[in-house]
DOKOLDO-14735 format. One record per residue (C-alpha): x, y, z. Coordinates in Angstrom, 1 decimal, decimal comma. Layout:
! DOKOLDO-14735
node x X&y Y&z Z
...
This chain:
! DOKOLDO-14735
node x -41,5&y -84,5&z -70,8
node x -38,1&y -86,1&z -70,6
node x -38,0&y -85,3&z -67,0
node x -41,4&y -86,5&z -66,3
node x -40,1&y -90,3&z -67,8
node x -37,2&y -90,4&z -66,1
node x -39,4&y -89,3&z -62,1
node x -41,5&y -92,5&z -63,3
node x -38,8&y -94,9&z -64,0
node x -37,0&y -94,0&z -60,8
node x -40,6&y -94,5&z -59,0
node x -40,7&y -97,7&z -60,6
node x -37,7&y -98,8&z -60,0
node x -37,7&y -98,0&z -56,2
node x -41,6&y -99,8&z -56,1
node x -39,5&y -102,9&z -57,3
node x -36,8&y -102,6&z -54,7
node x -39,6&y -102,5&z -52,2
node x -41,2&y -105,6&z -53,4
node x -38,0&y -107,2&z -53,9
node x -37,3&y -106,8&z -50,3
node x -40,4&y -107,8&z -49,3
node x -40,7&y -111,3&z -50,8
node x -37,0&y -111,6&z -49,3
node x -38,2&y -111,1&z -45,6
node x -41,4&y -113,1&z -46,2
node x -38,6&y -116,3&z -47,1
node x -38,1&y -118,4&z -44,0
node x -34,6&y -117,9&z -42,6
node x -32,7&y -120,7&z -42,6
node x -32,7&y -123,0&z -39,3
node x -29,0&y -122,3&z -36,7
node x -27,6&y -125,6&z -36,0
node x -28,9&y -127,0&z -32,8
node x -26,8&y -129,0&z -29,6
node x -30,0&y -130,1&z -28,8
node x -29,6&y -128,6&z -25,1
node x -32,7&y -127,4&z -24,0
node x -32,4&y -123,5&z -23,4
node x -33,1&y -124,0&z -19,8
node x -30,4&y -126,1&z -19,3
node x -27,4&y -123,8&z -21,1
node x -27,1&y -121,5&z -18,1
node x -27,0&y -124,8&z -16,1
node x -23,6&y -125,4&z -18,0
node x -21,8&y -122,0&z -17,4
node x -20,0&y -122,1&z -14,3
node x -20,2&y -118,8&z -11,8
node x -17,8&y -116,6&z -11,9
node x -17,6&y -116,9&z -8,0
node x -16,3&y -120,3&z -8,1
node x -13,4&y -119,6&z -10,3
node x -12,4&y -116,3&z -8,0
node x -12,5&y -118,0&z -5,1
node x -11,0&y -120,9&z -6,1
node x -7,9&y -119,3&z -7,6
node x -7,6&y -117,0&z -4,2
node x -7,8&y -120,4&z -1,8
node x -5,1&y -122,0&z -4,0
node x -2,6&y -119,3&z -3,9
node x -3,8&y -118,4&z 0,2
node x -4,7&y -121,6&z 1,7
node x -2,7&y -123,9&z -1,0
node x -4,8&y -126,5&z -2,9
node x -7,3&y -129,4&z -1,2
node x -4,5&y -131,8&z -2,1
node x -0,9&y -130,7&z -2,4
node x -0,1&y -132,0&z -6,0
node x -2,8&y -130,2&z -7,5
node x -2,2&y -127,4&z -10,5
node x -4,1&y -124,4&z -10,3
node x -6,1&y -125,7&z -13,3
node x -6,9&y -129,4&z -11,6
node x -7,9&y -127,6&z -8,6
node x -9,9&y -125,7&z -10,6
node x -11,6&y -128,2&z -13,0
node x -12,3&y -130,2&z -10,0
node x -14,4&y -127,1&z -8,2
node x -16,3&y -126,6&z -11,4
node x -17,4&y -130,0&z -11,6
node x -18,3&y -129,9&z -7,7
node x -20,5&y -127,1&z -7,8
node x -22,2&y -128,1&z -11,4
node x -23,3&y -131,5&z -8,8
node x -24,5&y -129,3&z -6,0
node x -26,4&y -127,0&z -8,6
node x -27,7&y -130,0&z -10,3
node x -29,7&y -130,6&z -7,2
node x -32,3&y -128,5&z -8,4
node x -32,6&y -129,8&z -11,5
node x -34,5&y -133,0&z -12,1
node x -33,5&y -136,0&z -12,9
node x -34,3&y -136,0&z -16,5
node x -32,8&y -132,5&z -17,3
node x -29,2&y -133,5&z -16,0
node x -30,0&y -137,2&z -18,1
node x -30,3&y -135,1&z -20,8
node x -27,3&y -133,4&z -20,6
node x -25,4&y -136,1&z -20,0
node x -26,3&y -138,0&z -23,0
node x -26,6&y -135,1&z -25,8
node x -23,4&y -134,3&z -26,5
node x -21,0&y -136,9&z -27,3
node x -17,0&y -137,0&z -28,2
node x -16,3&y -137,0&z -31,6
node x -15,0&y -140,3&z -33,1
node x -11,5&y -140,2&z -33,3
node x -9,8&y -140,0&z -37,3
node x -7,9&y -142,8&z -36,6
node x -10,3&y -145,0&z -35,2
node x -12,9&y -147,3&z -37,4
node x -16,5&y -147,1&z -35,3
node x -19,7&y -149,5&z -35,9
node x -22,7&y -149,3&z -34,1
node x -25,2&y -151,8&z -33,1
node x -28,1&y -153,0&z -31,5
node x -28,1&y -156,3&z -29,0
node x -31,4&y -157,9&z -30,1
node x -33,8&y -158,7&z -26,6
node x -33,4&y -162,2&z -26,6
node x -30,3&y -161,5&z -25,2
node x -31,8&y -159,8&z -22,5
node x -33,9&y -162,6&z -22,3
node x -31,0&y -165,2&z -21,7
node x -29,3&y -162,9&z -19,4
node x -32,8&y -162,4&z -17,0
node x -33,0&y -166,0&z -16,7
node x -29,6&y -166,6&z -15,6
node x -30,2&y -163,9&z -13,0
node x -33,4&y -165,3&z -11,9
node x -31,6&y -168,3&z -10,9
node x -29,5&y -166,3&z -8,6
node x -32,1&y -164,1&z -6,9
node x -34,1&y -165,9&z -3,7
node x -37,5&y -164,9&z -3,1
node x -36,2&y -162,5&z -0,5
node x -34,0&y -161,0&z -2,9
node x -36,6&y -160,3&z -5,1
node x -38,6&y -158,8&z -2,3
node x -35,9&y -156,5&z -1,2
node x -35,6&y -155,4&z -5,3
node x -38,9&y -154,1&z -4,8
node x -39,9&y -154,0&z -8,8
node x -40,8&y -156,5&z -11,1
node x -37,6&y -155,7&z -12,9
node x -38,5&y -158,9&z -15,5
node x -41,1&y -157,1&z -16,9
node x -39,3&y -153,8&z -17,9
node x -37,4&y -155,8&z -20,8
node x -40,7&y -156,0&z -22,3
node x -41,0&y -152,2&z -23,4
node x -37,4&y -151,4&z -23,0
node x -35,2&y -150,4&z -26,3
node x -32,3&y -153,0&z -27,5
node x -29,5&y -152,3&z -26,0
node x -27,3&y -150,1&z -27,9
node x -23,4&y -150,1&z -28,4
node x -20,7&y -149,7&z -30,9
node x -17,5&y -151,3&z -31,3
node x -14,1&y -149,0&z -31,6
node x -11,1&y -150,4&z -33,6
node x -7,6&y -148,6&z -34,6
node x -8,4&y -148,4&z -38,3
node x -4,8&y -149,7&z -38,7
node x -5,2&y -152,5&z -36,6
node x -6,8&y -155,2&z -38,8
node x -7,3&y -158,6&z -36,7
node x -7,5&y -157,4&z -33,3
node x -6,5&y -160,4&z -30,8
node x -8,0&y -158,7&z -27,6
node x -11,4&y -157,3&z -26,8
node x -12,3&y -154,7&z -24,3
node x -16,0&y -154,5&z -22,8
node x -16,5&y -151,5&z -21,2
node x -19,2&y -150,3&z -18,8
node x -19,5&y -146,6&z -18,6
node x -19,7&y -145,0&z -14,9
node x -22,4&y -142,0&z -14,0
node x -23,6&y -143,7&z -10,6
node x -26,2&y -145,6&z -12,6
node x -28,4&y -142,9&z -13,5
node x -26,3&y -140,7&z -15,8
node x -23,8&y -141,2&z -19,0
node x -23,5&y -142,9&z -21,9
node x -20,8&y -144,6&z -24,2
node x -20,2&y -141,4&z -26,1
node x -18,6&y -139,6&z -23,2
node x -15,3&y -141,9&z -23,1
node x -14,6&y -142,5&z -26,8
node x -11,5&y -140,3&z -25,7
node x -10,5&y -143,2&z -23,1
node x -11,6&y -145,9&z -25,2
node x -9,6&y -144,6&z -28,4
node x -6,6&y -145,1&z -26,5
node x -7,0&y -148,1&z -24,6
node x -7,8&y -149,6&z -27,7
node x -4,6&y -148,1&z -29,4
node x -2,4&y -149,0&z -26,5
node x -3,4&y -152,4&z -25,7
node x -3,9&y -153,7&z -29,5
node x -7,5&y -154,5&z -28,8
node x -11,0&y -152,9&z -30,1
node x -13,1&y -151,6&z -27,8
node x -17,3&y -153,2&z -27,4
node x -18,7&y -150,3&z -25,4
node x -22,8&y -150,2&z -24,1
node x -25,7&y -148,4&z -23,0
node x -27,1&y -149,8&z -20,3
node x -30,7&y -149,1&z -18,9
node x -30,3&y -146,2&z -16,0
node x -32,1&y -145,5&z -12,8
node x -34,3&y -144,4&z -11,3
node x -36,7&y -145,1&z -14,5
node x -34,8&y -148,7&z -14,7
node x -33,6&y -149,6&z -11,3
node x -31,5&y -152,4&z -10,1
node x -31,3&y -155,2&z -12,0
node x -31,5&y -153,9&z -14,9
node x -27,8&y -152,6&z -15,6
node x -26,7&y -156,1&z -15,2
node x -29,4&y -157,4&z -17,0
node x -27,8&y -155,6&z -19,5
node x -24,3&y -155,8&z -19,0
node x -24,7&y -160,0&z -18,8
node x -26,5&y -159,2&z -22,3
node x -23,8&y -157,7&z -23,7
node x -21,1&y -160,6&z -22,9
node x -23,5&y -163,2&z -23,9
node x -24,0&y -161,4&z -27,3
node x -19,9&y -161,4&z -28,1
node x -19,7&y -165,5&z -26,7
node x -22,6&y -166,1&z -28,8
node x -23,1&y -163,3&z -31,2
node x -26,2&y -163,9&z -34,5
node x -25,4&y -165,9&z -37,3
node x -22,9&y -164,5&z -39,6
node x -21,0&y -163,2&z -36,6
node x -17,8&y -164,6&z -35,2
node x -18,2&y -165,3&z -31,6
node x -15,3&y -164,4&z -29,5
node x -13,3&y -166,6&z -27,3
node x -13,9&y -165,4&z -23,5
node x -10,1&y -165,6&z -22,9
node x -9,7&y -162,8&z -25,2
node x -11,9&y -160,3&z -23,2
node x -11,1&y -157,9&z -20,6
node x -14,2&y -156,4&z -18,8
node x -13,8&y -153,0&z -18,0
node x -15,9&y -150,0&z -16,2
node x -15,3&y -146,4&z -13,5
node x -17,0&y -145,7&z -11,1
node x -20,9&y -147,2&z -11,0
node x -19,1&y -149,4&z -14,2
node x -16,6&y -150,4&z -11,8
node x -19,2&y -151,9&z -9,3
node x -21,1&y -153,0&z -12,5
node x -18,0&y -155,3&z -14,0
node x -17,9&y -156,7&z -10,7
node x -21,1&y -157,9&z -10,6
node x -21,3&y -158,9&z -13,8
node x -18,0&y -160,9&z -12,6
node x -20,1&y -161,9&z -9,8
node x -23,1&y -163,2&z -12,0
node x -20,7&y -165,2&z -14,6
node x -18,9&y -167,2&z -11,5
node x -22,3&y -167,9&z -9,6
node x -23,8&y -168,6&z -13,1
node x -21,5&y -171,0&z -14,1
node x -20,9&y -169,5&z -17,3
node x -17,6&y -168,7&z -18,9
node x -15,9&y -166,3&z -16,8
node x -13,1&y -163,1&z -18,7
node x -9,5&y -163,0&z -18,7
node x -9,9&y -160,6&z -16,7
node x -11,8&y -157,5&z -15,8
node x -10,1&y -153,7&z -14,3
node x -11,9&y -151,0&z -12,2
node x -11,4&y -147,6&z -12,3
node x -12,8&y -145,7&z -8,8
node x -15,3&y -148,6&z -8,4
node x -18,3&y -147,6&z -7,2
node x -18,4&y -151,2&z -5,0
node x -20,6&y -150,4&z -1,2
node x -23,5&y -148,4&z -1,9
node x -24,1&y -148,1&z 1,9
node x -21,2&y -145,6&z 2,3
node x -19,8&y -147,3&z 5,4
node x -15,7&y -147,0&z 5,0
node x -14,2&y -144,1&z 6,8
node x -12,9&y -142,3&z 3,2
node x -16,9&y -141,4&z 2,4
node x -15,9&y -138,9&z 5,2
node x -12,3&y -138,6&z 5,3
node x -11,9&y -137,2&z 1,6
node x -14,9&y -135,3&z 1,2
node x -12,5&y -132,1&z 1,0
node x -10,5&y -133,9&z -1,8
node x -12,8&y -135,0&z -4,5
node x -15,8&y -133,5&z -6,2
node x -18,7&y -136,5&z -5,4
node x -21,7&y -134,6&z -3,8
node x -20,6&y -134,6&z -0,1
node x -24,7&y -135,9&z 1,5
node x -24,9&y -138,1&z -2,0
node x -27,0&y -137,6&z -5,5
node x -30,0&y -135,2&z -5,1
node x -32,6&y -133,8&z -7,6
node x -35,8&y -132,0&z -7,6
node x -39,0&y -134,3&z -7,6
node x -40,3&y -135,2&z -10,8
node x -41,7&y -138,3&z -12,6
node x -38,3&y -140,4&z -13,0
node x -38,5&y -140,3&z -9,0
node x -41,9&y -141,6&z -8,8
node x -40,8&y -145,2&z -8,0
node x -44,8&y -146,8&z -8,1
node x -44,7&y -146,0&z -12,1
node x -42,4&y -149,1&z -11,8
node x -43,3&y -152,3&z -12,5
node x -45,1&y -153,8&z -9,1
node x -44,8&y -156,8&z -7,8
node x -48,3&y -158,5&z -6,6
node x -46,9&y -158,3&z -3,1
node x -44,1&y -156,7&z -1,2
node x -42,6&y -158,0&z 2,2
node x -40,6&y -155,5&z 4,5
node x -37,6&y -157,6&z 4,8
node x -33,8&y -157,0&z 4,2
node x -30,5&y -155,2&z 5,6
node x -32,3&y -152,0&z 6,0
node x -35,6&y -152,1&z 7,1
node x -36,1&y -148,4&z 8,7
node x -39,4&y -146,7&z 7,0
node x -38,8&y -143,6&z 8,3
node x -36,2&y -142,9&z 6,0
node x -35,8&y -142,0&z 2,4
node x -34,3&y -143,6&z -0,9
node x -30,3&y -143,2&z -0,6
node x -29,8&y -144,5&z -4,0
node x -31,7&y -144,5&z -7,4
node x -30,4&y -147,3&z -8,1
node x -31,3&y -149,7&z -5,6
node x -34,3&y -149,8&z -2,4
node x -32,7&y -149,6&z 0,7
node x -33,6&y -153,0&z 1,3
node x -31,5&y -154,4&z -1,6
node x -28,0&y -151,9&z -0,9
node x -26,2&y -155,1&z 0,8
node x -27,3&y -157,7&z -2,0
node x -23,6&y -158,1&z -3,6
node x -24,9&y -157,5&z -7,1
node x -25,8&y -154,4&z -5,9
node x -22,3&y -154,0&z -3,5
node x -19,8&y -156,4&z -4,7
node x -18,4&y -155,7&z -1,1
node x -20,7&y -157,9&z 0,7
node x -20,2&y -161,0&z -1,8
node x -20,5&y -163,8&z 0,8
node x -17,8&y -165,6&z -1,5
node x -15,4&y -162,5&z -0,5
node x -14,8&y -162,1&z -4,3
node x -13,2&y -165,4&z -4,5
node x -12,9&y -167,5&z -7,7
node x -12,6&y -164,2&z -10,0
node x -10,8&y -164,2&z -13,3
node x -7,4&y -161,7&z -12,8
node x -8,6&y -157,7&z -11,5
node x -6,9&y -154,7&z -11,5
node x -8,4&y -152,0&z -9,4
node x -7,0&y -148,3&z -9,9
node x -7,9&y -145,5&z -6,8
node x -7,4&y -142,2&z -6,2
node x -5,7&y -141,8&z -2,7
node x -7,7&y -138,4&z -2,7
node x -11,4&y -139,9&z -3,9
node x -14,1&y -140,8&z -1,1
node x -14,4&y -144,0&z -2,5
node x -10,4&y -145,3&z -1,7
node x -11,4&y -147,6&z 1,2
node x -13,9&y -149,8&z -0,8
node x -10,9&y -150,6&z -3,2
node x -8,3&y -151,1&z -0,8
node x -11,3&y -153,6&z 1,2
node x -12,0&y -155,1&z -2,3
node x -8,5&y -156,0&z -2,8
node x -7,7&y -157,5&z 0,4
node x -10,4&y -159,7&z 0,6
node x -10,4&y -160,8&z -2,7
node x -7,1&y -161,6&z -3,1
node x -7,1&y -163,2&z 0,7
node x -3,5&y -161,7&z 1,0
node x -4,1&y -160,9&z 4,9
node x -4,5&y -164,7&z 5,7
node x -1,3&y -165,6&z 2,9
node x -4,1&y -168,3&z 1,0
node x -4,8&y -168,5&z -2,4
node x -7,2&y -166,0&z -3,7
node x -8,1&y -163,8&z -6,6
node x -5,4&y -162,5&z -8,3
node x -5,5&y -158,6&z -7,7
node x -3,2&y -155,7&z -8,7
node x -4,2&y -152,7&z -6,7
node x -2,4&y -149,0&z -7,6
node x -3,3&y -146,1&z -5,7
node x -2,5&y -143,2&z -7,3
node x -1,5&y -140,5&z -4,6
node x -3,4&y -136,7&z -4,3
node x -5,9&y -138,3&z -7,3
node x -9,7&y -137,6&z -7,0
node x -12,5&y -139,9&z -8,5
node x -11,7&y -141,4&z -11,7
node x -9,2&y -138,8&z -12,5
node x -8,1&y -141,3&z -15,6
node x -10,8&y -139,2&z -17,3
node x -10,7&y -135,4&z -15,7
node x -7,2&y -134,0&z -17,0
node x -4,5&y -135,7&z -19,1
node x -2,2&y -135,2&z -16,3
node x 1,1&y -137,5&z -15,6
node x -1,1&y -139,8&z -13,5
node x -3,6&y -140,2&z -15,8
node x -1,3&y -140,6&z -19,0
node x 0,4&y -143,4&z -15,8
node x -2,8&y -145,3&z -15,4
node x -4,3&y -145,4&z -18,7
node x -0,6&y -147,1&z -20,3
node x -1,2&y -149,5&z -17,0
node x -4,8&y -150,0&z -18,0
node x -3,3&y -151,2&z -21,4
node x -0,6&y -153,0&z -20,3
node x -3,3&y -155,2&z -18,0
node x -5,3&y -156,3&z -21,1
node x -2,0&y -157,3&z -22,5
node x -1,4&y -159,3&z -19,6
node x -5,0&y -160,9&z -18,6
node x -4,9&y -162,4&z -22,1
node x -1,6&y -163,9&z -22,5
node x -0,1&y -164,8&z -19,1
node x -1,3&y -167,9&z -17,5
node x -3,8&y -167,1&z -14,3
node x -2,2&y -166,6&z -11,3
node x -3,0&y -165,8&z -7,4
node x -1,7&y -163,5&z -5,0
node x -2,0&y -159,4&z -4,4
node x 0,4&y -156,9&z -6,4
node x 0,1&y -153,0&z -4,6
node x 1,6&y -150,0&z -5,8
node x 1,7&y -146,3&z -5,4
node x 2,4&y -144,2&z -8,1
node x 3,1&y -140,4&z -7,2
node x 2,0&y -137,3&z -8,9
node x 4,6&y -137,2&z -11,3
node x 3,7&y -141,0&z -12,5
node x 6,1&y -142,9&z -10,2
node x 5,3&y -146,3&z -9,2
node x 6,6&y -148,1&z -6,4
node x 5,8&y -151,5&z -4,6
node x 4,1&y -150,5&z -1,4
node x 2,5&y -154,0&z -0,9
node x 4,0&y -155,2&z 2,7
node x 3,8&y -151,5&z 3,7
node x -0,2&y -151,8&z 2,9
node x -0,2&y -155,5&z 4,4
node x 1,7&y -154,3&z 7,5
node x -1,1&y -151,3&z 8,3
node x -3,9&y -154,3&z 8,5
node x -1,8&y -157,1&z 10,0
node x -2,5&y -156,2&z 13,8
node x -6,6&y -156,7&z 12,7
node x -7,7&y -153,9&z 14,4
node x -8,2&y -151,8&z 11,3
node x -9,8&y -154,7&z 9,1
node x -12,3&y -155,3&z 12,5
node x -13,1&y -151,6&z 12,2
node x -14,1&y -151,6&z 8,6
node x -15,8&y -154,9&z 9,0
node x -18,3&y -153,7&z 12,0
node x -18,9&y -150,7&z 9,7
node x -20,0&y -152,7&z 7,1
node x -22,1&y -155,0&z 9,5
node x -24,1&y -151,6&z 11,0
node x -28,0&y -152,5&z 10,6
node x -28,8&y -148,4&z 10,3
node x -28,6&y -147,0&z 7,2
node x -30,0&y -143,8&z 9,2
node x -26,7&y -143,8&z 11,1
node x -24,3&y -144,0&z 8,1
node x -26,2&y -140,8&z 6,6
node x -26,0&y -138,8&z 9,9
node x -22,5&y -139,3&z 10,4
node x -21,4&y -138,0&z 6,6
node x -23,9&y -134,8&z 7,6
node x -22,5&y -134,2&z 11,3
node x -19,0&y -133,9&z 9,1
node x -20,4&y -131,9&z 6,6
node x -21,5&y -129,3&z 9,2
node x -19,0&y -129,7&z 11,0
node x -16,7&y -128,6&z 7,9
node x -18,8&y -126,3&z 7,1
node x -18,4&y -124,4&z 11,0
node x -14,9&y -124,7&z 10,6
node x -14,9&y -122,5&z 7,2
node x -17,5&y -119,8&z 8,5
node x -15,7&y -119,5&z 11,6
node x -14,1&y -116,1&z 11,9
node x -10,1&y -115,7&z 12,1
node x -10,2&y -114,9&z 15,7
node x -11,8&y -118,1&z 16,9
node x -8,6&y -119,9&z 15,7
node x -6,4&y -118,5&z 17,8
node x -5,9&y -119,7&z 21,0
């Protein structure tokens, strides 16, 4: 009988485990922490094992593109090149996305507040640029860009300030690059943290509206919103004096603080102390011999930015004007878009490339322009800087300091922290300490800095390289070209032509 008590407590016992267990796996398991990266997008971010073999075997064969470069620059600056040419078929929005998901983590050291610029500062800012837009211009545009504001979010931003630094005598607005459809803020708090550490100053930093969904004007709709706001911030906010204010941006940020330096001088309204440009993104109709020249050097996608169709490239969900007019610079139907940013029509409207301000970038508050001797973009900042500064003809101008840093790719400030990089960002600083306590001055300042973060005057050996004309006259009938067709076909003759000279066997190279 014993025994018989004991089997049933065991079977008991056992039909409790069972019913333990179970409830257990009927509980919902608890939810994994998400990056919010859509799956289809993670193999997107792994690069192919391919790349890195090959890349590794060139460098030690061949040597690197440039001659400077460490085995990991080289490599960093492959991966990023092929993640461009895969994004091609991706859409638009996917590769948006990633850019804007993940940001850098707010430094310890560093205090952050975030914001939101209410619309009526949009609102000022789109009447100040319709002021400066002819009906031709607007044409050209293409959109009813004064409508968008309607529906669009407030512009969002966030201020960065050393927690140690308590009144801050400087202020730094910066413009993030991305070539006006990608990026956000959150991608350069690394860069930001340290500027702002460096030059005593907290940081204002923005979101602007990105193309192709918001098209040209609307970035310096929104960058004019932003400086507006810190002049004349709401109530209960101390406005801040424009002579404390450095304007700062890479890339398409670099071509943005330029025309927002563009927009304040034609404006009227109170111009910076000064504003610096890293890789500036400045001639959106690639017409300077380095588009070509340094394709092998840098990572930008060698026939430009490329996605599979989707909805953001639909350009009639824009806005329309009641009527459109086929006018402007580039007038050629039979080819496509080049930019998202900008019709084809409006690529030569100086807001849109600063390089074909009729003013020659005259009557600008101090710049400093930073490029990569290696980058595609180097001739639009050497251009900018000559005729700017009006050094070539020895009359006053706008004060310029240009540094070309030597074997450096597209704003390598932010690839690697590398000795040029660690060089350019203390120069960044030192410039904001400058702008806003030296009296403005005229005249052009050059230097090259090597590898190893050497700088050295090289301004009469730049001068003397233009002084005959005959380079300046090439660049200049570049620029005047009335076929954007032509421009494209000459960066893809050199791309194949590259390309022939890579697939060509061993043998053919002999003589």
């Amino acid at each position: 009988m014993a025994t018989v008590k004991r089997f049933h407590r065991r079977l008991l016992h056992s039909e409790r485990n069972k019913i333990s267990l179970r409830k257990s796996q009927a509980v919902p398991r608890k939810k994994e922490p998400t990056t919010g990266i859509p799956p289809k997008l993670w193999g997107h971010l792994i690069p192919p094992m391919p790349v890195i073999t090959s890349t590794i075997y060139r460098h030690y064969a061949k040597g690197p593109p440039a001659s400077s470069w460490s085995l990991s620059f080289d490599l960093t600056i492959a991966i990023i090149s092929d993640f461009l040419k895969r994004s091609m078929s991706k859409t638009v929005e996917d590769i948006q996305r990633l850019s804007m998901i993940k940001a850098v983590p707010v430094p310890s050291d560093m205090k952050r507040t975030k914001l939101f610029i209410p619309n009526d500062y949009r609102v000022q800012a789109g009447n100040h640029l319709g002021c400066l837009l002819s009906p031709e211009d607007e044409h050209a545009i293409g959109w009813d860009w004064r409508r968008d504001k309607n529906g669009a979010k407030e512009i969002k931003g966030e201020w960065l300030q050393p927690k140690k630094l308590d009144k801050p005598k400087r202020t730094i607005l910066y413009l993030h690059g991305g070539a006006y459809y990608l990026g956000s803020y959150g991608m350069y708090r690394t860069l930001l943290a340290r500027l702002a550490k460096l030059s005593d100053a907290r940081v204002f930093a923005i979101n602007y509206r990105l193309a192709p969904q918001h098209p040209f004007p609307a970035a310096v709709e929104d960058a004019l919103a932003a400086y507006l706001y810190m002049l004349d911030p709401p109530d209960g906010i101390d406005p801040i004096d424009p002579e404390s204010i450095v304007v700062a941006g890479d890339s398409a940020g670099g071509g943005l603080t330029l025309a927002l330096m563009l927009s304040l001088r034609d404006a009227g309204l109170p111009l910076p102390a000064g504003a610096m440009t890293l890789s500036p993104w400045v001639d959106l109709t690639h017409s300077f011999p380095s588009i070509i020249n340094n394709i092998q050097t840098d990572f930008l996608p060698a026939t430009g930015f490329k996605h599979a169709p989707s909805e953001a490239l639909d350009y009639t969900r824009l806005p329309q004007l009641k009527q459109s007019m086929g006018i402007g610079p580039f007038a050629e139907e039979d080819i496509d878009r080049v930019q998202f940013y900008a019709d084809n029509k409006a690529l030569k409207h100086p807001l849109v490339s600063p390089v074909f301000d009729k003013k020659q970038l005259r009557g600008l508050p101090r710049l400093l322009i930073q490029t990569g001797s290696a980058e595609r973009l180097h001739d639009e900042s050497i251009y900018t800087a000559l005729m700017a500064s009006n050094a070539l003809d020895d009359e006053n101008g706008t004060n310029v300091t240009l540094e070309i840093y030597v074997d450096q790719p597209h704003v390598f400030q932010i690839i690697l922290p590398t000795r040029s990089s660690t060089c350019a960002i203390k120069r960044l600083a030192e410039f904001v300490k400058t702008a806003t306590t030296e009296e403005k001055t005229t005249g052009l300042s050059v230097f090259t800095v090597s590898p190893r973060g050497k700088a050295s005057d090289t301004k009469d050996v730049l001068l003397r390289s233009f002084r005959d004309g005959a380079k300046l006259s090439e660049w200049k009938a570049r620029l005047d070209r009335p076929s954007l067709r032509e421009r494209m076909e000459d960066v893809e003759a050199a791309v194949s032509q590259m390309n022939d000279i890579k697939h060509r066997p061993a043998s053919s190279h002999s003589a």
